[in-house]
VEXFITOR-940498 format. One line per field, with one value per residue: residue number from 0; residue in one letter; y, x, z of N, C-alpha, C in turn. Coordinates in nm, 2 decimals, padded with zeros to 4 digits. Layout:
% residues N
seq <- [NUM | ...]
type <- [a | ...]
n_py <- [Y | ...]
n_px <- [X | ...]
n_pz <- [Z | ...]
ca_py <- [Y | ...]
ca_px <- [X | ...]
ca_pz <- [Z | ...]
c_py <- [Y | ...]
c_px <- [X | ...]
c_pz <- [Z | ...]
//
This chain:
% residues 97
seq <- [0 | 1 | 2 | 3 | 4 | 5 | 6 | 7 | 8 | 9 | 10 | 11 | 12 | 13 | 14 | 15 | 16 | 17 | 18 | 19 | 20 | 21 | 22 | 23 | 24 | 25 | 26 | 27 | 28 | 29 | 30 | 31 | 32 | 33 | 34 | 35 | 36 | 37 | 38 | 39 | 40 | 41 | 42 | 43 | 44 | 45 | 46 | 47 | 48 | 49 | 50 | 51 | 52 | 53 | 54 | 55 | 56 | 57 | 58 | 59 | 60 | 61 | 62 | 63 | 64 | 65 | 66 | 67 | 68 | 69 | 70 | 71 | 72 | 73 | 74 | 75 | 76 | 77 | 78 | 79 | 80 | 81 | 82 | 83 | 84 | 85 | 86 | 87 | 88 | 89 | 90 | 91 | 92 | 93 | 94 | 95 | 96]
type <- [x | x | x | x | x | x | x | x | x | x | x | x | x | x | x | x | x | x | x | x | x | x | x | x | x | x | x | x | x | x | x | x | x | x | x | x | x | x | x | x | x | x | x | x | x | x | x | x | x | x | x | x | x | x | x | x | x | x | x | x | x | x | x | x | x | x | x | x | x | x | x | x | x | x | x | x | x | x | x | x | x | x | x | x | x | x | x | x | x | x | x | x | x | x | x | x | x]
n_py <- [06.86 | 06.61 | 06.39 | 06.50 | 06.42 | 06.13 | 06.08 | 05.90 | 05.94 | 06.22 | 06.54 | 06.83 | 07.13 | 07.32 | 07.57 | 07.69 | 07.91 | 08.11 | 08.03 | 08.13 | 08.01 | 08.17 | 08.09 | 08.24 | 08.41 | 08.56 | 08.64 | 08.91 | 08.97 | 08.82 | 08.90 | 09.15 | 09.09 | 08.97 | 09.18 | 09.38 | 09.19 | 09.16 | 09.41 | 09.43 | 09.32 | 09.05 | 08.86 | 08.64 | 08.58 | 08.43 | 08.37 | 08.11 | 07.93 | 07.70 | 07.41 | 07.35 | 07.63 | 07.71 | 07.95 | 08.00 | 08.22 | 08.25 | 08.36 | 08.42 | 08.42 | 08.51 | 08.41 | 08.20 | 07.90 | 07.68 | 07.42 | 07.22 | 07.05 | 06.78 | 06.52 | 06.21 | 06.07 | 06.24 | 06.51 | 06.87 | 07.11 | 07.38 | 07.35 | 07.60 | 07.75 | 07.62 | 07.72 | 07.97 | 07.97 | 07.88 | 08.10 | 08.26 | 08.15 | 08.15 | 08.44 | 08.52 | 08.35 | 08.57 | 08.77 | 08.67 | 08.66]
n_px <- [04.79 | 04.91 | 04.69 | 04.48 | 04.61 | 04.61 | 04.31 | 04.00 | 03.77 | 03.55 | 03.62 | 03.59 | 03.60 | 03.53 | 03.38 | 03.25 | 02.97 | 02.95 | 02.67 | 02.43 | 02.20 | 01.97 | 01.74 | 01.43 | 01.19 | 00.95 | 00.77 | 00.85 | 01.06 | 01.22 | 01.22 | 01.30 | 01.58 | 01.64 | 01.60 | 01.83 | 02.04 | 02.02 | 02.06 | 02.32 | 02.44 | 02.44 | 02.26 | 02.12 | 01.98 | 01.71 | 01.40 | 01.23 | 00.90 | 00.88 | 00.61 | 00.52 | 00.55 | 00.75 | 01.02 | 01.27 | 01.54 | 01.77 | 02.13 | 02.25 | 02.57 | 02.64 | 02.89 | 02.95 | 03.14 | 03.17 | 03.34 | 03.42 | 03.71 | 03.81 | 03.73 | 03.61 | 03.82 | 04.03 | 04.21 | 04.10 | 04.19 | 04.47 | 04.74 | 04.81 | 04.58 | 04.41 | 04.54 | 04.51 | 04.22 | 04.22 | 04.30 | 04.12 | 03.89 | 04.01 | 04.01 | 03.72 | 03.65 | 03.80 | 03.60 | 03.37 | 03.41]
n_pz <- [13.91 | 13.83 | 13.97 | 13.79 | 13.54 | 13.57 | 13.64 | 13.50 | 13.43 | 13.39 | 13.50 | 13.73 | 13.80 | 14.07 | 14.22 | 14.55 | 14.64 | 14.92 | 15.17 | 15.39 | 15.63 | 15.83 | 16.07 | 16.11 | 16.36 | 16.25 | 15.99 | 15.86 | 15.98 | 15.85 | 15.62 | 15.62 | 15.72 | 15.44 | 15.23 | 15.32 | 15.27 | 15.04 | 14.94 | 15.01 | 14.81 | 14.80 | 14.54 | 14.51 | 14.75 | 14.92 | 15.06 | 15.25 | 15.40 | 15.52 | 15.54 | 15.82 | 15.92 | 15.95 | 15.89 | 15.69 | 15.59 | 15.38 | 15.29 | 15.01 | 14.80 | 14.49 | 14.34 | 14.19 | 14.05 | 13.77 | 13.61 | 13.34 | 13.36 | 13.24 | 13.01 | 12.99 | 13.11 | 12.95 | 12.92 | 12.88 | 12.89 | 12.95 | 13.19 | 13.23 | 13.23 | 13.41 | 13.67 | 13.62 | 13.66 | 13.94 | 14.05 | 14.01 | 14.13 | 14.42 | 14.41 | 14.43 | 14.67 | 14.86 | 14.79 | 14.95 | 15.20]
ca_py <- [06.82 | 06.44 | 06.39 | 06.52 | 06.29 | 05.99 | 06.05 | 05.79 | 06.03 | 06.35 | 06.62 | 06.97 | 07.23 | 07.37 | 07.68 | 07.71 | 08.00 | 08.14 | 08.03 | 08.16 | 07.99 | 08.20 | 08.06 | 08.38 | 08.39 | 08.63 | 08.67 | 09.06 | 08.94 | 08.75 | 09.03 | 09.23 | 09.04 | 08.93 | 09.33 | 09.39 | 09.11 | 09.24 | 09.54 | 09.42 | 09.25 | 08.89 | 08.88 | 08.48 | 08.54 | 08.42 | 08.32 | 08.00 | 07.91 | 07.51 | 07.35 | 07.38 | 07.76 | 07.71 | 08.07 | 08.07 | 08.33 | 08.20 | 08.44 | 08.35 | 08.47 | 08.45 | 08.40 | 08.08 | 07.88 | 07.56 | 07.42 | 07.12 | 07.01 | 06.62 | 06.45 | 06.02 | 06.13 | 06.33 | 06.68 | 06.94 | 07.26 | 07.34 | 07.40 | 07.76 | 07.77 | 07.57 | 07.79 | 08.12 | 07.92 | 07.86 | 08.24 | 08.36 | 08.12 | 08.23 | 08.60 | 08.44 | 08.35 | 08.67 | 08.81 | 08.59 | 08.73]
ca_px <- [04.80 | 04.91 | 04.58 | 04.44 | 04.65 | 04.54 | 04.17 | 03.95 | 03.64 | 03.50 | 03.68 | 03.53 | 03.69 | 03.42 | 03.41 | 03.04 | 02.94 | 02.91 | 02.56 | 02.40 | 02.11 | 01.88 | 01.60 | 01.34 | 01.06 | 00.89 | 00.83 | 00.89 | 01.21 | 01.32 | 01.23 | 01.39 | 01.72 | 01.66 | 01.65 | 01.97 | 02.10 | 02.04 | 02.15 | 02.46 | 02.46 | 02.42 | 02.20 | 02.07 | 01.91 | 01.57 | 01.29 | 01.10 | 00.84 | 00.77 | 00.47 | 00.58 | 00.54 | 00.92 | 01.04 | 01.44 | 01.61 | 01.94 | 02.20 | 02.35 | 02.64 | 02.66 | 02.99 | 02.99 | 03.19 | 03.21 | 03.43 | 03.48 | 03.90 | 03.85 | 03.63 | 03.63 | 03.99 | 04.12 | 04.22 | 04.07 | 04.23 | 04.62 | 04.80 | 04.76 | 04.43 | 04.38 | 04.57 | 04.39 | 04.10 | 04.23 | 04.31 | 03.95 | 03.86 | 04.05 | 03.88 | 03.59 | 03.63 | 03.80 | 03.51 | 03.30 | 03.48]
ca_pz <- [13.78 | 13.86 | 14.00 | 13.67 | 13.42 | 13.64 | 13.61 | 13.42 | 13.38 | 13.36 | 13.62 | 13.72 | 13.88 | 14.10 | 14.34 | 14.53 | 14.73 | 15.04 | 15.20 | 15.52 | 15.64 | 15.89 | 16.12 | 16.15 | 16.42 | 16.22 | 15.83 | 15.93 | 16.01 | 15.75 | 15.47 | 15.70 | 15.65 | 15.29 | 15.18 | 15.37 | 15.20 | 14.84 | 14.95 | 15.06 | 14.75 | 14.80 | 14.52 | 14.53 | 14.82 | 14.94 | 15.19 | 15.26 | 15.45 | 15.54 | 15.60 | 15.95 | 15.98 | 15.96 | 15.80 | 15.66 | 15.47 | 15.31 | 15.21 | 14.92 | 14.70 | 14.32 | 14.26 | 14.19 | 13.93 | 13.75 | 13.50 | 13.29 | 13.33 | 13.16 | 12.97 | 12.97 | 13.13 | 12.85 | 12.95 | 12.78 | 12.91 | 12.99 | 13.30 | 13.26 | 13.26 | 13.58 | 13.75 | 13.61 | 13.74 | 14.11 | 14.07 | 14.04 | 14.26 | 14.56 | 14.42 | 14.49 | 14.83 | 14.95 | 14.82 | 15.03 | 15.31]
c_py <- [06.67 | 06.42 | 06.36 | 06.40 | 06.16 | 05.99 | 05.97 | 05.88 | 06.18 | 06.43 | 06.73 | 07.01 | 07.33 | 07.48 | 07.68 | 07.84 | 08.04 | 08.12 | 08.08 | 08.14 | 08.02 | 08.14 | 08.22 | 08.34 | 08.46 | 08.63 | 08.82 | 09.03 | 08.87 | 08.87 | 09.15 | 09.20 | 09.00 | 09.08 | 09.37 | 09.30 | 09.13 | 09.35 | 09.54 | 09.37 | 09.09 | 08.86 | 08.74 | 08.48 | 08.52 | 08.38 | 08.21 | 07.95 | 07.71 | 07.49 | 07.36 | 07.51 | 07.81 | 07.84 | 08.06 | 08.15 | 08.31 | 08.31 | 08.41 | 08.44 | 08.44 | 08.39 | 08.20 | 07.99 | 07.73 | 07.47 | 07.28 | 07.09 | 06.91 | 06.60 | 06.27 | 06.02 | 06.15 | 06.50 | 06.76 | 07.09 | 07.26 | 07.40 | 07.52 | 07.79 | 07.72 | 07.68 | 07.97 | 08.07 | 07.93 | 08.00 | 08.31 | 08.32 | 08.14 | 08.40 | 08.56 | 08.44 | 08.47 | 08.74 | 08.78 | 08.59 | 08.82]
c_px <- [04.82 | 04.76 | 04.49 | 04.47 | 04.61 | 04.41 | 04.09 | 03.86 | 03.68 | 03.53 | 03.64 | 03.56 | 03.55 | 03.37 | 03.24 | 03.06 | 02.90 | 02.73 | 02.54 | 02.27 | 02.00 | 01.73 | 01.55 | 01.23 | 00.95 | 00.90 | 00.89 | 01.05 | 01.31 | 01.30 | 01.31 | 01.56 | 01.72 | 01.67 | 01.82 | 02.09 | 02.16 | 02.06 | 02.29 | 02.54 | 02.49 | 02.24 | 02.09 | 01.99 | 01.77 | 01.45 | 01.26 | 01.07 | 00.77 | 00.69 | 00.41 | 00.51 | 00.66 | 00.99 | 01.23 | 01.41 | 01.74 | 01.98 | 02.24 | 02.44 | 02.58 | 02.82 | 03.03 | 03.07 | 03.18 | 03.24 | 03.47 | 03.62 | 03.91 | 03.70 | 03.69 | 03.80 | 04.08 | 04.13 | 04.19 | 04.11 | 04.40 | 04.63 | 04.78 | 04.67 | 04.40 | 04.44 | 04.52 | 04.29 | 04.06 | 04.29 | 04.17 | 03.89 | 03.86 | 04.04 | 03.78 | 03.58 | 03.70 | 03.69 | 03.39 | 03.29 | 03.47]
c_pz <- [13.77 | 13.87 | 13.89 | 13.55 | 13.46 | 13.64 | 13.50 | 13.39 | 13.40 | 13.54 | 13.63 | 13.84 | 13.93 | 14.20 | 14.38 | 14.63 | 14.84 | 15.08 | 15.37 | 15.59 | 15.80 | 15.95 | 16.17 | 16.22 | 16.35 | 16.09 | 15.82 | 15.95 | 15.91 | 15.59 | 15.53 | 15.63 | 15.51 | 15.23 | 15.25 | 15.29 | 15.05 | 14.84 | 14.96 | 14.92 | 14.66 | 14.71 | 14.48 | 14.67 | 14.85 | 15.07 | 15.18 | 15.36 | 15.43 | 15.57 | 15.76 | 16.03 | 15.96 | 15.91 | 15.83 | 15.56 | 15.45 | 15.24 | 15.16 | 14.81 | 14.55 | 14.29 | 14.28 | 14.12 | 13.91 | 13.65 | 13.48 | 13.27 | 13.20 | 13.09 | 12.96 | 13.01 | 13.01 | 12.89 | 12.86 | 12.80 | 12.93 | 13.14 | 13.34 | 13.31 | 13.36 | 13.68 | 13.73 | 13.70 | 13.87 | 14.17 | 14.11 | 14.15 | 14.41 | 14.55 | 14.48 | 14.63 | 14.88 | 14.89 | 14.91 | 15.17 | 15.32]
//
């Protein structure tokens, strides 16, 4: 909260999500793991193929979050609410776990 009242600009409270980025020898291999994936639930996940030949499949969560605190450093939320915030958050990551 210090931190916060000392800010000059715009502050955002930002949680990102679990990523897991797969090299596949095989495209067979990577739809392989990308259905497992979205079965598991990780439902951002996807394939791509570089110029290369190169074939990833990134697992990626949804739970992402990202949240305006300040604006031009004026606080726009209260105490509370940051701390609800850094609640879901740490939902978040045990889910990610």
């Amino acid at each position: 909260m210090t931190a916060l009242e000392k800010a000059t600009g715009d502050v955002v409270f930002k949680f990102e999500p679990f990523v897991l980025h797969v090299l596949c020898q095989e495209l067979q291999d990577a739809q392989m793991l990308h259905s497992v994936a979205i079965d598991s639930g990780f439902r951002n996940s996807g394939i791509t193929v570089g110029r290369g030949g190169k074939i990833t499949m990134a697992v990626r969560s949804t739970h992402c979050l990202e949240v305006p605190l300040s604006h031009k450093g004026r606080l726009m939320v209260s105490e509370e609410y940051i701390e609800f915030l850094v609640h879901v958050a740490n939902q978040k990551m045990e889910e990610n776990m």
